[in-house]
BADO-830614 format. One record per residue (C-alpha): y, z, x. Coordinates in steps of 0.001 Angstrom, whole numbers, padded with zeros to 6 digits, always signed. Each point is the difference from the previous one (the first is absolute). Example, Ala and Ser with C-alpha at 12.3 -4.5 7.8 and 13.67 -1.06 7.14 Angstrom:
BEGIN
-004500+007800+012300+003440-000660+001370
END
This chain:
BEGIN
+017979+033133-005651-002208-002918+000796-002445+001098+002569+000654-001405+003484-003467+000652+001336-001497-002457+002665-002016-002449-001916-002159-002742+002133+001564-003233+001019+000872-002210-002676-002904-002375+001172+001145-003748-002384+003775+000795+001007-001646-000013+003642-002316-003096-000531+003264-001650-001050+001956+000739+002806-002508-000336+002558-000502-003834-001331+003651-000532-000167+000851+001017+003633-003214-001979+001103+000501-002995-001583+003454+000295+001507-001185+000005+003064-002750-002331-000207-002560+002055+001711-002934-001653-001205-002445+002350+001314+001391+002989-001788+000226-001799-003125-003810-000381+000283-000203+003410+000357+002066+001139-003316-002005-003188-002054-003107+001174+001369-002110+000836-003581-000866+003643+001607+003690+001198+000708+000443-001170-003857-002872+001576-001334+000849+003820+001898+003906-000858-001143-000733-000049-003462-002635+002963+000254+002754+001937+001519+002847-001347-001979-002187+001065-003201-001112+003335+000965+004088+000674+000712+000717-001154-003640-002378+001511-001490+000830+003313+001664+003670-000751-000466-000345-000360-003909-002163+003108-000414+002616+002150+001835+002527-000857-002275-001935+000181-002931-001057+003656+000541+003725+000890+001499+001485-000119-003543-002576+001550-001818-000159+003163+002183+003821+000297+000723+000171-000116-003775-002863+002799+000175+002259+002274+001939+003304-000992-001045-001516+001377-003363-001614+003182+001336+003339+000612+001911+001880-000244-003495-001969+002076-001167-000358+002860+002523+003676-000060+000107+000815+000333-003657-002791+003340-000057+001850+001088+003076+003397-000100-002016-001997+002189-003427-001610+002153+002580+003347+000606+001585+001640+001455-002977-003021+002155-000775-000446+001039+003078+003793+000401+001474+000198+000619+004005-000018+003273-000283-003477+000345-001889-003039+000393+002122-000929-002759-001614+001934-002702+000816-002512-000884+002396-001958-002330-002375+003870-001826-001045+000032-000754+003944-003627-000866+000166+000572-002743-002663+003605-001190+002202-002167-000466+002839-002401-002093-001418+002099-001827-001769+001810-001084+003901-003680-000494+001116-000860-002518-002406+003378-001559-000194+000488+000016+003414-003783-000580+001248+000235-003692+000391+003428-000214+001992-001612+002612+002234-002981-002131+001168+002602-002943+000346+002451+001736+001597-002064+001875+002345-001244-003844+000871+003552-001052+000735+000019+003129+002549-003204-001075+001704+001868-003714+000548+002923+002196+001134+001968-001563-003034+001964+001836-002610-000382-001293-003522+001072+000927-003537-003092+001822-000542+000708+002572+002584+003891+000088-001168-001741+001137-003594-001577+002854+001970+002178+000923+002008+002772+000677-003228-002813+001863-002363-000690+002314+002665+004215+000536+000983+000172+000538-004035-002685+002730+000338+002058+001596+002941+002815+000159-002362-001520+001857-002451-000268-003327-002416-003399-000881+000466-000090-001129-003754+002331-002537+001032-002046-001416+003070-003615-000026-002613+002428-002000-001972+001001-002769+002674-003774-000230+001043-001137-000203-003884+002798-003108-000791-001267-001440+003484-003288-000540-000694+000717-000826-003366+002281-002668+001344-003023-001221+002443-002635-000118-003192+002419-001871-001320+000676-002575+003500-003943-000227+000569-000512-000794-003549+002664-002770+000244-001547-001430+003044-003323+000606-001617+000912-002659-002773+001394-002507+002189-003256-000269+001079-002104-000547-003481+001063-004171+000697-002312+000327+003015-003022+002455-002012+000286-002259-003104-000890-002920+001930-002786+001762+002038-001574+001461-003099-000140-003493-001709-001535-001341+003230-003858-001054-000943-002609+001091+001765-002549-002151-000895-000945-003921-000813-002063-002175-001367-001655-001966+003060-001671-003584-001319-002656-000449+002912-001282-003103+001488-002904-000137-002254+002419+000648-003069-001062+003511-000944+002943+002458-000644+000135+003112+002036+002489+003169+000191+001229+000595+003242+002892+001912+001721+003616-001801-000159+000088+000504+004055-002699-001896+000381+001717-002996-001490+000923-003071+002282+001248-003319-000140-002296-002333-001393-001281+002258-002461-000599-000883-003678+000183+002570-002219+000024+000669-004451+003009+001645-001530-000640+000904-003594+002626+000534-002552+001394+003536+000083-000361+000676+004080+002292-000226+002749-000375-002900+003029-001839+001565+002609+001352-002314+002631+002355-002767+000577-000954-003146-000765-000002-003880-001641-001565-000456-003570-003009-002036+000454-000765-000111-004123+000705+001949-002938+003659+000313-001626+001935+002757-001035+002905+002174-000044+000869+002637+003133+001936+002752-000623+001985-000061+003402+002780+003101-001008-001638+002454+003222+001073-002708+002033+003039-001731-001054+001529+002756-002598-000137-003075-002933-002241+001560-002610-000232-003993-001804-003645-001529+001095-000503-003295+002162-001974-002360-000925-002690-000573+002556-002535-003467+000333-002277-001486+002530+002203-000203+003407+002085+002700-000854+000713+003236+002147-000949+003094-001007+000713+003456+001665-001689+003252+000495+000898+002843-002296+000833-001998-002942-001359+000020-003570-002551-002697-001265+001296-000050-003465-002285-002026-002472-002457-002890+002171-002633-000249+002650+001275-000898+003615-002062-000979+002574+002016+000425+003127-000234-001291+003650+001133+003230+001993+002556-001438+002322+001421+003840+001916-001747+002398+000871+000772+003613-001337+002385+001153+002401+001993-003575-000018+000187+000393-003771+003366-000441-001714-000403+003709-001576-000264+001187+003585+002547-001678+001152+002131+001163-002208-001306+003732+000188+000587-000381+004296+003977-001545-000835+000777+003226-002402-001634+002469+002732+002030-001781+002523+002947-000024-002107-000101+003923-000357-000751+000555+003406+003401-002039+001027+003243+002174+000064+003013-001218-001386+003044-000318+002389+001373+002963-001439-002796+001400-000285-000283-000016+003822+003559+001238+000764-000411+003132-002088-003464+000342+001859+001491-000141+003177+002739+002352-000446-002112+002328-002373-001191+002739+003029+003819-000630+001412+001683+001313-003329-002563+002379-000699+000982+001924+003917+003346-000666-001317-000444+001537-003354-001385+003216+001744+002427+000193+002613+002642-000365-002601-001327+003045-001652-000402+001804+003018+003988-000706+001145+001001+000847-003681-001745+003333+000102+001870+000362+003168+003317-000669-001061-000559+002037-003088-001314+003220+001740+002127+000123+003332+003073-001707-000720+000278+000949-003602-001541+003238-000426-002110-000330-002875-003102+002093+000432-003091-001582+001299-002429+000809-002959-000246+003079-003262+002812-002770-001961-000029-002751-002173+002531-000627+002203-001254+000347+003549-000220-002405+003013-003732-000419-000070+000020-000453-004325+002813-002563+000520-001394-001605+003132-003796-000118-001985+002015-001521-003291+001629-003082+002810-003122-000219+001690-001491-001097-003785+002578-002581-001295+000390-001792+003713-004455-000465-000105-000564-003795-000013-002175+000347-002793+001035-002425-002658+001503-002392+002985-003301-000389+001790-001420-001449-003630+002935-001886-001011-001642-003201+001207-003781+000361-000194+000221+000849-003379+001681-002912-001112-001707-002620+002219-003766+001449-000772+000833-000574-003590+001483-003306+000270-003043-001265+002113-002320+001545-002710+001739-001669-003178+000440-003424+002192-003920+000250+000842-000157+000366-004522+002006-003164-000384-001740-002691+002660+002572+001152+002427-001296+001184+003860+003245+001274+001746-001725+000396+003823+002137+002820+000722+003172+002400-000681+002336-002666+001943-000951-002648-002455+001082+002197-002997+003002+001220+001440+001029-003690+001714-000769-002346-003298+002755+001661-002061+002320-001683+002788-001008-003333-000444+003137-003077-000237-002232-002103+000645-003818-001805-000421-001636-002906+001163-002580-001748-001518-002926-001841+000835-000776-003017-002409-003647-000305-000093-002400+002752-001690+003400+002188-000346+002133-001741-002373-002202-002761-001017-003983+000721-001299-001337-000697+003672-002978-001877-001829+001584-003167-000360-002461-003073-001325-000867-003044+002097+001917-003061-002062-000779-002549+003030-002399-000521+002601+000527-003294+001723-001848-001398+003003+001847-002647+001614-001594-002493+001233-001765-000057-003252-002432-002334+001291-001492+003114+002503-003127+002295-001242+002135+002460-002620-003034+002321-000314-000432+000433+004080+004142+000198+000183-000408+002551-002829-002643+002253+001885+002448-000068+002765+002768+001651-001951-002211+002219-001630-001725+001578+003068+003374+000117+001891+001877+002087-003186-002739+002083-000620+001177+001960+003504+003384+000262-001645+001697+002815-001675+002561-001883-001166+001031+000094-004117-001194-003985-000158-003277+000343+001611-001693+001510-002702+001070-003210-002431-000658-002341+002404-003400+000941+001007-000725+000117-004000+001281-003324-000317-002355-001121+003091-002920+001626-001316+000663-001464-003246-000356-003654+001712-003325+000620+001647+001177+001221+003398-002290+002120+002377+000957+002758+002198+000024-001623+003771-000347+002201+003152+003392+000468+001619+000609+000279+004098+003377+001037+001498+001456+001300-002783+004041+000661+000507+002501+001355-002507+003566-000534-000076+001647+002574-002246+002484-001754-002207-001364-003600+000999-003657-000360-000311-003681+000653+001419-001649-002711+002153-003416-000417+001338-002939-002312+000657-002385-001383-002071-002962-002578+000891+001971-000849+003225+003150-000687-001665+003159+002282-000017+001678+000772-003175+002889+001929-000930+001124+000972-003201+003426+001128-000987+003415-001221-000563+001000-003914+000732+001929+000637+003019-003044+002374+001347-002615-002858-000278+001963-002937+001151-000239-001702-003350+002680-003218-001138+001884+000408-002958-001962-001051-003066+001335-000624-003617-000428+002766-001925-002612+000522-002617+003019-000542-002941-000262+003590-001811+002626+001210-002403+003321+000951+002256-000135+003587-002032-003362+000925+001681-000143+002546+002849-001705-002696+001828-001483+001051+004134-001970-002385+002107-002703+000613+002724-001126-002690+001684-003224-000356+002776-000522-002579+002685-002072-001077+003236+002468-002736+000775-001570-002778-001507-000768+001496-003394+002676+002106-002094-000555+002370-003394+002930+001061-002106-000520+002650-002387+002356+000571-002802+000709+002940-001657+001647+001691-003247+001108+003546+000061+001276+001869-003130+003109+002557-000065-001661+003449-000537+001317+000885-003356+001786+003185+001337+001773-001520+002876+002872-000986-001520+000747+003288-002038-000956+001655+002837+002755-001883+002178+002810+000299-002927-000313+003842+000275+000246-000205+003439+002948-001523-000248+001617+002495-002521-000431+002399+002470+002130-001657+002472-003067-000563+001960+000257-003309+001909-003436-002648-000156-001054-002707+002654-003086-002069-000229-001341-000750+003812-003133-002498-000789-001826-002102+002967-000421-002469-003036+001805-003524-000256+003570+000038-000936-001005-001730-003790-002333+002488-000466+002400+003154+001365+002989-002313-002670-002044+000317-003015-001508+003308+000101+003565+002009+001121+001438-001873-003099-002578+000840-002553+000102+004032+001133+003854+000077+000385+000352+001034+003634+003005+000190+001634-000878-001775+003230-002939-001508+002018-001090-001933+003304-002926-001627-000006-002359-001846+002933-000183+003464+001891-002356+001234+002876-000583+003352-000481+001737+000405+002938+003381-001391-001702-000661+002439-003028-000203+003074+002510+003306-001809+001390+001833-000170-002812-000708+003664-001246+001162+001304+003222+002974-002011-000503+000903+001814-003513-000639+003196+001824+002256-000616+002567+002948-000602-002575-000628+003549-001310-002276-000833-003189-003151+002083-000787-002577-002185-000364-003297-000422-001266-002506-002334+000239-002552-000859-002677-003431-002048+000520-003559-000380-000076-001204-002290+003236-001050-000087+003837+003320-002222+000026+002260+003109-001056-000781+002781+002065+002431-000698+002291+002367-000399-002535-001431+003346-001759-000008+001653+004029+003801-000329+000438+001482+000943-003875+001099+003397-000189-001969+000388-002911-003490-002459+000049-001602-000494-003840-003398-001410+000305-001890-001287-003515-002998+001815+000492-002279-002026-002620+000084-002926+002115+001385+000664+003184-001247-000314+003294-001125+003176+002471+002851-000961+001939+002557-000452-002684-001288+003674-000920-000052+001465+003153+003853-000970+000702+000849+001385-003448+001511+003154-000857-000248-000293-003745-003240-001442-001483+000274-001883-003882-003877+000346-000495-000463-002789-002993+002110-003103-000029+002941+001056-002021+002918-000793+001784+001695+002331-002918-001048+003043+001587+003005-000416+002751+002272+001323-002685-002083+003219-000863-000250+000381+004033+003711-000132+000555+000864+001835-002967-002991+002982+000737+001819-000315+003539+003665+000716-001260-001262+002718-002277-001881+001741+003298+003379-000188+001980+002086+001314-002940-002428+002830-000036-000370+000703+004049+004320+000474-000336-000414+001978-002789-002008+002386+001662+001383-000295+003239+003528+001057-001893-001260+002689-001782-002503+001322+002176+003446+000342+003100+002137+000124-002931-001819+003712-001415-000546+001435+004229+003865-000652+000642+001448+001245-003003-002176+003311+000094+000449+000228+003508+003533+000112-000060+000343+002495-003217-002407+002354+002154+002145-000287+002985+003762+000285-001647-001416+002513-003320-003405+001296+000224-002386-001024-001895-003329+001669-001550-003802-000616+001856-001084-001295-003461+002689-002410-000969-000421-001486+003960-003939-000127-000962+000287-001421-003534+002640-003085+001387-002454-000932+003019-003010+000143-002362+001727-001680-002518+001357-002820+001729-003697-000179+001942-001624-000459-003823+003042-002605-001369-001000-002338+003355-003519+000056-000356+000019-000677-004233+002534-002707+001160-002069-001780+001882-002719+000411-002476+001562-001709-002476-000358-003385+001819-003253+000540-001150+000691-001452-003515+002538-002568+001210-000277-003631-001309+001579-003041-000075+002893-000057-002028-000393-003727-000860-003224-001880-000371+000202-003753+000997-002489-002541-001913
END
């Protein structure tokens, strides 16, 4: 049913790879040549131009296999008046047989272009198996019979392309809402219209009320509300001030913004987004790929099967080899319909296309079929602390220079140029807190960063580093005497002879804790894995009720312990945000990135994306995933379920060319409106 014509490489599946087996091997020179801003630039031009062709194909495909499903419909049903007007005998029952044969032509027209593909790739499909039985039903004097298996099969494709055709509208929806143009503020302050692509960071740009964020970007003045729902699925506006992010796409709902453009167009979150969904529809499932790789097998085997079983019938038992409802060739045509792979070959892309599509609705990227299909295992997750099931903007409570009697404001400018390079969760506080004090931006030489432990480099002739105690070398120093309740994490800086200790609050994200509870009423096993201190780890597992935790990890030791849980038989899956957890995130069966926040490499290692902050949306992703498998068995079931049990009446009793066509159709139809219905699937509990 689904066309299996060559389309051209799938060119950000390839990027991906080609960066993953090269950073592998550390070939530095290659790795130049993939980062190199002209192999990007004819990537995406060729990666669009395949999507864009892609989406138009199956857009048309349903409307015209609807076309001449209808026109097949009706040529048969003025074949059938014509037929008792005109009986065989009249001269002229010509015009009953004219009408029969267009009927099969427009039925039948778009299996024979795909079919007579399959033959030019010396493959035999299910297109060519539809053929092949309307013109054996003609032979057999029931040609009415073979217009009716081509009408129901291209109704049954209308239907299939139209299915796939909606799973798609996540992708057009967000495409559509895209702007194309901004307001540019210009050096001399003068506003001027120019083209979103022309947008880059550094920018400042107007936002009235009532239009969408042309780019992504930091509020520089202006407050307001942003209507974020294309993005993250949650229809209730955010509150956005001066310092705030703000993404492409979204709706300005009642203020002026002027924003500092921070991404260019095609680093946007909305694109980003729109390349995870194309990539996720692009990705076969693992079943998926099995019935793919045996589909040309079974369909030789479903014609040879025929071919023996008009065999058996004619030689062997005598039954005539055509003029019967009866006959070797009308039985043999009749197997030869209920064995086609038809509904089989859709079981699984019907399902998973839908789930990705209704995920995409709901702030949920699954990167792939696998990821649908694998999350609905899941025994067991791991969480990161930081960003994932705290805020990840925690507030600076302390920032202590010790000795106090050094120069605080030079110390300060220290710390603040070295954690500007970070993309740490605590930078962003810290460098606030620094700026706050008076501190200036220093150059930085040698810059080194430790994922998991810090960033170092050298500033007016004096190394710093900047991370945790045991990192920098610093002594233990009484603390700064916060409440013992408070999610409380430390960074501290040094050159050796001076030392900085930052202290910092984090809050609970209010849906952590539901979010954990339902977790575990689903038998699904939690673990917090934090690099933080082991206070820090103590109070936040206890406030969100998780079962276990280690803290003080390298993400090395995370990745460790994962592999550990996998090697005692548990599913697991890994949940984070940071450089510090894509190892972690690399080696879970199932990798959750929070796509808000989260880093390009916490994003890159994922296979499911949570594109605001709401740790919440786990539970729709696992339950949207269990509801995707439930339907994939279904349809596997009933789509082997309907070929076996027809096969074997055919075989043992005989059955007639229409009931063997109305069963294959019928089943084909249930599958695809199966997987449709994931369309409309939400989360049966909402967490607050």
């Amino acid at each position: 049913m689904l066309r299996h014509r060559k389309l051209p490489i799938k060119f950000l599946d390839e990027k991906n790879f080609l960066k993953r087996k090269i950073d592998a091997a550390n070939d530095t020179s290659l790795r130049r040549v993939i980062d190199h801003p002209h192999f990007h630039r004819n990537l995406s031009i060729m990666s669009d131009a395949h999507h864009e062709n892609d989406g138009h194909e199956h857009h048309d495909d349903w409307k015209k296999l609807a076309i001449l499903s209808a026109l097949s419909g009706l040529f048969g049903v003025l074949s059938l008046i014509f037929a008792q007007v005109y009986p065989p005998e009249s001269t002229q029952h010509w015009i009953s047989v004219a009408f029969i044969t267009l009927s099969c032509l427009c039925g039948g027209w778009d299996a024979l272009i795909d079919g007579w593909a399959a033959l030019l790739e010396k493959r035999i499909d299910v297109h060519l198996l539809m053929i092949v039985v309307a013109i054996g039903a003609a032979v057999v004097g029931h040609a009415e019979e073979g217009a009716l298996l081509l009408f129901l099969f291209s109704a049954a494709g209308a239907i299939e392309h139209y299915a796939m055709f909606r799973t798609r509208g996540a992708i057009d929806a967000l495409l559509e809402g895209a702007p194309k143009h901004a307001r540019l503020i210009g050096i001399d302050g003068v506003e001027s219209e120019i083209n979103v692509a022309q947008l880059t960071p550094g920018h400042r740009i107007v936002v009235l009320p009532g239009e969408l964020v042309p780019a992504d970007g930091e509020v520089e003045s202006g407050e307001s509300s942003i209507d974020e729902s294309t993005l993250s699925g949650e229809a209730k506006p955010v509150e956005k001030r001066t310092g705030d992010a703000v993404s492409s796409g979204t709706l300005n709902i009642w203020g002026r913004l002027v924003v500092r453009v921070t991404k260019a167009e095609k680093d946007s979150a909305l694109q980003r987004i729109v390349t995870l969904i194309r990539e996720a529809q692009e990705s076969k499932a693992p079943a998926q790929r099995a019935i793919d790789r045996w589909g040309d097998i079974y369909a030789i085997f479903t014609l040879s099967a025929a071919t023996v079983f008009f065999l058996v019938q004619y030689y062997i038992l005598g039954r005539p080899a055509t003029g019967t409802d009866d006959s070797a060739l009308y039985r043999a045509m009749t197997l030869l319909v209920v064995l086609s792979p038809c509904a089989l070959v859709l079981s699984v892309p019907s399902a998973i296309l839908a789930a990705i599509a209704s995920g995409a609705r709901q702030g949920i990227l699954f990167r792939g079929g696998s990821a649908v299909e694998r999350l609905a295992d899941v025994d067991y997750i791991c969480f990161d602390k930081t960003g994932t099931l705290t805020s990840g903007q925690p507030v600076v409570a302390a920032l202590e220079v010790f000795p106090d009697t050094g120069n605080r404001l030079e110390t300060l400018s220290f710390l603040l140029s070295l954690e500007s390079n970070s993309t740490h969760p605590f930078a962003y506080a810290i460098v606030k807190a620094c700026q706050a004090e008076g501190a200036q931006f220093l150059p930085v030489t040698g810059l080194s960063n430790s994922p998991g432990q810090g960033i170092a480099g050298t500033m007016n002739g004096s190394r710093w580093s900047v991370g945790s105690r045991e990192f920098v070398g610093a002594p233990i120093i009484k603390g700064a005497g916060l409440g013992s309740d408070s999610i409380i994490s430390e960074v501290w800086a040094s050159d050796g002879t001076t030392v900085v200790r930052v202290t910092l609050v984090d809050e609970i994200r209010a849906e952590s804790a539901p979010t954990l509870a339902a977790l575990h009423e689903r038998k699904i096993h939690t673990l917090m894995l934090t690099g933080d201190r082991e206070e820090a780890a103590s109070v936040a597992a206890k406030k969100v009720g998780i079962e276990n935790y280690a803290a003080a990890l390298t993400p090395e030791a995370k990745m460790q312990t994962i592999r550990k849980l996998s090697a005692e038989g548990h599913v697991v899956a890994m949940v984070g945000d940071g450089v510090n957890d894509a190892p972690g995130l690399a080696a879970a069966d199932v990798a959750i990135a929070m796509g808000s926040r989260g880093s390009d490499a916490a994003l890159e290692s994922s296979d499911v994306v949570l594109t605001d902050d709401r740790i919440g949306r786990l539970i729709g992703a696992i339950e949207l995933s269990k509801a995707a498998r439930t339907a994939i068995r279904f349809n596997i079931a009933l789509s082997i379920g309907a070929a076996l049990t027809m096969a074997l009446v055919v075989i043992f009793k005989g059955a007639p060319l229409s009931l063997g066509v109305s069963v294959h159709e019928g089943s084909t139809v249930i599958v695809c409106l199966n997987g449709l219905r994931l369309l409309s699937h939400r989360p049966k509990i909402k967490l607050t």
